[in-house]
N, C-alpha and C positions, 0 to 999 in steps of 0.2 A: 778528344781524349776520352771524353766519357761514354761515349759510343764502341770506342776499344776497349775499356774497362769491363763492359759486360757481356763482350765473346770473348767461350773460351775455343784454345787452338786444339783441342780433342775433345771437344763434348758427347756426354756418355747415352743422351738419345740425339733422335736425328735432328738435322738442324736444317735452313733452305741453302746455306753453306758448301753443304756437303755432296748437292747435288752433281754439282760441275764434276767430282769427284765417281759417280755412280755412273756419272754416261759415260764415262771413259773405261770405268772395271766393267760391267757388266757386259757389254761385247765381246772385252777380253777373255773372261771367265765362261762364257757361253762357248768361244772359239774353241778354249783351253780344254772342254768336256766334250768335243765333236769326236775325236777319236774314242774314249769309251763310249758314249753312245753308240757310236758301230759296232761296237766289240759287240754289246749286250746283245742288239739287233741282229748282227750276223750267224751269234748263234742260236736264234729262234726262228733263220729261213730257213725254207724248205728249198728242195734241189734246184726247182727251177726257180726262184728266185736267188739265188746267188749266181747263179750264171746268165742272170738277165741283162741284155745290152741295151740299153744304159744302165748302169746298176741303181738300183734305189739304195736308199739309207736308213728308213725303216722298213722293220717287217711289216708288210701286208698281211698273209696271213701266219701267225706266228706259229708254230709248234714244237712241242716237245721232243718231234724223234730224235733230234740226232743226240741228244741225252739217252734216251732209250739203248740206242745204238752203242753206246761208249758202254753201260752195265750189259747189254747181249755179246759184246765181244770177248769176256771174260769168262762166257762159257762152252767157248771151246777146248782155253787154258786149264780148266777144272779148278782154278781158283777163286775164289767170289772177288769183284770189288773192292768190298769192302774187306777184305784182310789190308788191302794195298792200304788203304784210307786207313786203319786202325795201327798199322804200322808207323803212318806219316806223323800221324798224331802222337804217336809212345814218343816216336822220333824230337817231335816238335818242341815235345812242354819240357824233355829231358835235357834238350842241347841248349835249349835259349834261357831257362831256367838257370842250368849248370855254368852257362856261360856270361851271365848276368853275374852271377856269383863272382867266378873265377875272377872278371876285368876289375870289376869292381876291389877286391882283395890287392889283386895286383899294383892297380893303380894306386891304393892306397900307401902298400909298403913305397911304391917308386916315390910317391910323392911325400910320403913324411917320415920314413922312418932312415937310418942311417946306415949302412954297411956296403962293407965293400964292391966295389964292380958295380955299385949302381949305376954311374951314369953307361959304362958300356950296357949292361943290359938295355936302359933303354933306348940308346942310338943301335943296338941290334935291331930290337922292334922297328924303330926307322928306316933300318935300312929294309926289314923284310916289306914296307912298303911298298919298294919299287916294283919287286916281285910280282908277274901275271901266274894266276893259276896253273897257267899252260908252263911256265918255268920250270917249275917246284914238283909236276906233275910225276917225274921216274922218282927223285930221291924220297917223295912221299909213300910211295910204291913201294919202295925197296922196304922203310918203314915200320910198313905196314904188315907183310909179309914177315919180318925177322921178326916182330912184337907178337905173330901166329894170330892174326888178328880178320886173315881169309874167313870168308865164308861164317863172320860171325856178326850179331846182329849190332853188337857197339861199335862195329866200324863207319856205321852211319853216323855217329856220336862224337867219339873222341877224337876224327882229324878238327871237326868242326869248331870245338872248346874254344882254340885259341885263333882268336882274330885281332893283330896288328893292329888295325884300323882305330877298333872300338878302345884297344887300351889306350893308345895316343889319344884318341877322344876324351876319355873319362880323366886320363891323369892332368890335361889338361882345367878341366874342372874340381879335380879334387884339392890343385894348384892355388884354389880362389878361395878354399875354405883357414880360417883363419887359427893359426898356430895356438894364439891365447884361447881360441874357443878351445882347443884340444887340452889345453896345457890345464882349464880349468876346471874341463871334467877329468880328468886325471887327480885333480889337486882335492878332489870329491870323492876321490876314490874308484871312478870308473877303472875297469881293464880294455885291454884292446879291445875284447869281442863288443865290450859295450860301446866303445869310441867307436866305432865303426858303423856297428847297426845300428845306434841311439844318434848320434851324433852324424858324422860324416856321410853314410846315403841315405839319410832324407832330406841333404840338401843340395845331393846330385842325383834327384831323381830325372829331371828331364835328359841329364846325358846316359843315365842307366836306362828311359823310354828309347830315348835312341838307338843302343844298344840293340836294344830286345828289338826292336822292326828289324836293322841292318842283319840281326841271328836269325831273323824268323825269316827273310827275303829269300837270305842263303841258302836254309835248310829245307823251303817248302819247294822250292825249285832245284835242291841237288841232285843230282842222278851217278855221280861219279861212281860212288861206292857201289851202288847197282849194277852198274855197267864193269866195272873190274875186279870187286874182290868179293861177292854174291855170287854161290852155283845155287845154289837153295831157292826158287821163286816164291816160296812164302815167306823171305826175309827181304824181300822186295820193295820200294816205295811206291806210293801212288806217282809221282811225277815223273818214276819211270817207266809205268804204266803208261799214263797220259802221253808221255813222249812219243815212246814208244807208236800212238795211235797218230800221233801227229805226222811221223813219218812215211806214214798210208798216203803216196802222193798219187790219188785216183781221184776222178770225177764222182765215184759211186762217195767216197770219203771227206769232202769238202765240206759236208754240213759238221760231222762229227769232228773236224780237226778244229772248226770257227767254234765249238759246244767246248771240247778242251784247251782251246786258249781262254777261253770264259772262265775256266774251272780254275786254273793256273793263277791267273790274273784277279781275280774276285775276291779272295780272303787279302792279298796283299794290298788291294785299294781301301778294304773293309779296315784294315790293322792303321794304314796312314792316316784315314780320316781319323777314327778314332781319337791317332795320339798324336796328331801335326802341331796342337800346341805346344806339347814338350819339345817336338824337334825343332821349333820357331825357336823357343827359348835356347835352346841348347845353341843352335847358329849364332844366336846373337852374343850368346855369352862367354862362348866358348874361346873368344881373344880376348877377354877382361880380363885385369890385374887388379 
């Protein structure tokens, strides 16, 4: 017994315990990072190395062209790059910001406050769950068009606001926050604005992290609004630039399509790492009562 008395079952540095533990993750997590690995490497070979039989896995000799290649194809369009990428970015902080907001709001009224039709609203939100993008795709169209919203630059913006997902996520946790804490910054004299901001998201911040990745996934890889309701090519996104390059299916174009799935793919592993503790927490907490 007193040999069990002084391990503990999660001790907070390493222990010889935890060994057994390390030869079994460590494989895993090496395995789990072999595809980015290639991503990186694929887009630092040159020609004859990606079409080398047997292929290798890292680059030998690594270089920059087919980066090169991605900003020289932009000037034949007469538009720079970087409009594309300054675009993405307005686009970015504006939607996932706005949209941060908006769930967060939403979720709050759904989950504490009282009036009519609530619970259909939120079994609508439910049901637009089932929905694939590819469903919703003509009625969103039609939409979009009758709001005169063609050919303007917040149509990158405003289909994107409201995402089903994220509210069912958040109202789910705003669900956990407890009535007397409201009832007693109220009974203090708080108002709403301040139960909300003071109180209520800063103790869903990991489902409001969540949020902000699943808005930022969406938007840094949308192309829709580009591709159908864009004539204007300076109202254009980068990732429909990128795409756009990616669809180059030539021999001559294989380094520059491995350079822009890099480009694609890079900010969005950059944002998980970041904030995969809030999204651990959020998973785990996100069925407590």
């Amino acid at each position: 017994m007193t040999g069990f008395q002084g391990m503990k079952i999660n001790p907070s540095k390493f222990h010889v315990s935890q060994i057994k533990f390390y030869v079994v993750i460590l494989p895993v997590a090496l395995f789990m990072t072999l595809p980015i690995i290639y991503i990186i490497n694929q887009a630092f070979k040159p020609l004859d190395e990606i079409f080398r039989f047997p292929p290798t896995f890292i680059a030998e000799r690594p270089t920059l062209q087919n980066f090169r290649m991605i900003f020289e194809l932009t000037s034949g369009t007469g538009i720079p790059m970087s409009r594309f990428l300054v675009n993405t970015i307005i686009i970015t902080i504006f939607t996932v910001g706005l949209s941060i907001l908006i769930t967060a709001m939403s979720a709050y009224a759904l989950s504490k406050k009282k009036f009519r039709l609530k619970e259909w609203i939120f079994r609508i939100n439910q049901a637009a769950l089932m929905f694939v993008p590819a469903a919703v795709a003509i009625p969103r169209y039609l939409i979009i068009v009758n709001a005169g919203l063609n050919n303007n630059f917040l149509v990158h913006i405003l289909p994107l606001l409201a995402m089903p997902v994220c509210l069912f996520l958040v109202k789910q946790f705003v669900d956990q926050v407890p009535d007397s804490l409201i009832e007693s910054a109220r009974m203090d004299g708080a108002g709403e604005i301040t139960v909300m901001f003071r109180i209520v998201f800063p103790l869903i911040k990991p489902a409001l992290a969540t949020v902000g990745i699943l808005c930022f996934q969406t938007v840094w890889g949308a192309t829709e609004a580009s591709n159908l309701y864009l004539v204007d090519d300076t109202l254009k996104s980068f990732s429909f630039y990128i795409t756009n390059i990616a669809t180059l299916n030539t021999p001559a174009m294989a380094g520059v399509q491995a350079a822009s799935s890099l480009i694609m793919f890079l900010p969005n592993l950059i944002i998980f790492i970041a904030m995969q503790s809030r999204v651990m927490n959020t998973m785990s907490h996100s069925g407590i009562r």
